[in-house]
C-alpha positions in Angstrom: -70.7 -5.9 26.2 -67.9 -3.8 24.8 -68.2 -1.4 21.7 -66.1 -3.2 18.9 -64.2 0.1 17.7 -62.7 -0.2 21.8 -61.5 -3.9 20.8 -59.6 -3.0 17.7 -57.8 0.1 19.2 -56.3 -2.1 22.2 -55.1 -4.7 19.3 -53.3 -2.4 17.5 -51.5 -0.9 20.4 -49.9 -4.0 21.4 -49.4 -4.9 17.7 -47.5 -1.5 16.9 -43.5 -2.3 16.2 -41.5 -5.1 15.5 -40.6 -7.9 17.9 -37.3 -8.8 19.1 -37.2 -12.2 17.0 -38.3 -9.9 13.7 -35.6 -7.4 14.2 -32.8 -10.2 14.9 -33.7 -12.0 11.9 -33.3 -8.1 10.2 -30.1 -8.3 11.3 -29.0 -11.7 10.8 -29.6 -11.4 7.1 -28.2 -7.6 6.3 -25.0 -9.8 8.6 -25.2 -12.6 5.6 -25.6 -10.3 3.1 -22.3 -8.2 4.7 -20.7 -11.4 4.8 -21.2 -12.8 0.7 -20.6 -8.5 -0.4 -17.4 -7.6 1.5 -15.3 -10.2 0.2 -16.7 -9.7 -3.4 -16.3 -6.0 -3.0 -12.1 -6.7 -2.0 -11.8 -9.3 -4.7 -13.0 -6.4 -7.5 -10.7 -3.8 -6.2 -8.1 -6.0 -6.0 -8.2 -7.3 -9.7 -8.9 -3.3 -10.2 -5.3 -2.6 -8.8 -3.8 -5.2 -10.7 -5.4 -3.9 -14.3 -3.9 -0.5 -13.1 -0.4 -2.5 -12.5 -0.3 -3.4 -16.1 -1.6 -0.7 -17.8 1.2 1.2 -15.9 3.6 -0.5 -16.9 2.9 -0.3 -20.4 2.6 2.7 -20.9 6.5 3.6 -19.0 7.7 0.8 -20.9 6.2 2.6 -24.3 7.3 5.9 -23.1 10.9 4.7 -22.4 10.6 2.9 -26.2 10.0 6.5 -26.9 12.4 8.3 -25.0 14.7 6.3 -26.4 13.8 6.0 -30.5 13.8 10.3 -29.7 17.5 10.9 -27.5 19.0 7.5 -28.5 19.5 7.2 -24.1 17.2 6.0 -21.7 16.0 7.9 -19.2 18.6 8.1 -16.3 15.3 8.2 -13.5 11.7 7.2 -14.0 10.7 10.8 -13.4 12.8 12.3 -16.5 9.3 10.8 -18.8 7.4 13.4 -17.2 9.8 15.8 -17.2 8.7 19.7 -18.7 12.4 20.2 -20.3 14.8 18.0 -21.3 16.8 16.6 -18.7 20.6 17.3 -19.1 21.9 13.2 -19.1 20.8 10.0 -19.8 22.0 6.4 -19.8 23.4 4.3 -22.8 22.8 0.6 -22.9 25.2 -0.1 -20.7 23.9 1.8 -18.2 26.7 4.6 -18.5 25.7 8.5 -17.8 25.7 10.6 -21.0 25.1 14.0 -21.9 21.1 14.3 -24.0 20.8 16.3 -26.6 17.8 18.3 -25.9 16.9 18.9 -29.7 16.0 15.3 -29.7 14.4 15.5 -27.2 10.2 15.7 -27.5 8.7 15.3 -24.3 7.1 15.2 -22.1 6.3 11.2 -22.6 3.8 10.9 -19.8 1.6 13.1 -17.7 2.8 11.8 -14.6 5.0 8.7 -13.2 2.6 7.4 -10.5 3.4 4.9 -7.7 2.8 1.1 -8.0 -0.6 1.0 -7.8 -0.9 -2.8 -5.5 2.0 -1.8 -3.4 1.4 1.9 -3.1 5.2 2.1 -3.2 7.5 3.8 -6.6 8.2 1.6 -9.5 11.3 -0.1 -9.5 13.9 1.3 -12.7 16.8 -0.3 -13.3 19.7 1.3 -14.6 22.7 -1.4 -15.0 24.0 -2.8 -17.5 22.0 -5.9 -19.0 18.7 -4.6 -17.8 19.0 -0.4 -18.5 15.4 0.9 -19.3 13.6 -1.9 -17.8 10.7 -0.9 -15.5 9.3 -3.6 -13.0 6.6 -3.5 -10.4 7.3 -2.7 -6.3 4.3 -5.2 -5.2 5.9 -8.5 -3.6 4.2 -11.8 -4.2 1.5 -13.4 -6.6 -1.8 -11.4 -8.2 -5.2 -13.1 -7.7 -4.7 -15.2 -10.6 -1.3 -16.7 -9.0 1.4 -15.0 -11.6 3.9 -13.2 -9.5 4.0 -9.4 -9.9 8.0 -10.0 -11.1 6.8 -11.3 -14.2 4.5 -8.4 -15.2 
């Protein structure tokens, strides 16, 4: 008769490790859990990069309130809000160049104009007559809750 201690050993050593069926059902459900996370994960950054969108825009469209209750212009580019010194022209309502007075002048208005932040592209200023001053977003189509990024 064998020793019992012998008996357990040669157990264990087939026992040690996982088996294939254990280690695909691993997998299958860090794959299910993958699938349900990713597309959360997208759907947050996505509403993240709208948030950003707005906030942007309000605060150009406050700076250019701003820049223009200060010069009595608006600014002739985008970049003149974050400009160190005053910049030499701006535009008057009707979207016509004119000399700034840089004593009314008390800017910079904002740290930094940044690009759109869903379309990674630059914010599109207009600078005709009937929409002077207006600052819209570059990002084409609809935000996750179906408004299109035109009417921002």
């Amino acid at each position: 008769m064998k020793p019992l201690a012998n008996t357990i050993n040669v157990t264990r050593s087939h026992r040690a490790g996982f088996s294939l069926v254990e280690m695909m059902v691993v997998v299958s459900i860090i794959g299910i859990l993958t699938a349900i996370a990713v597309p959360k994960f997208n759907d947050i950054q996505r509403k993240s990069r709208e948030s950003a969108l707005r906030t942007d825009l309000q605060v150009y469209r406050s700076a250019i309130y701003v820049f223009y209750s200060d010069t009595g212009l608006y600014p002739a580019t985008l970049s003149d809000l974050a400009a160190r010194t005053a910049p030499s022209t701006g535009l008057n309502a009707n979207g016509a160049t004119r000399s700034l007075v840089d004593t009314s002048w008390r800017g910079p208005y904002v740290e930094s104009v940044r690009f759109d932040p869903v379309s990674d592209q630059p914010f599109q200023y207009f600078t005709a007559a009937g929409s002077v001053g207006t600052v819209k977003p570059s990002a084409p189509g609809n935000d996750s809750n179906g408004t299109p990024f035109s009417d921002y």
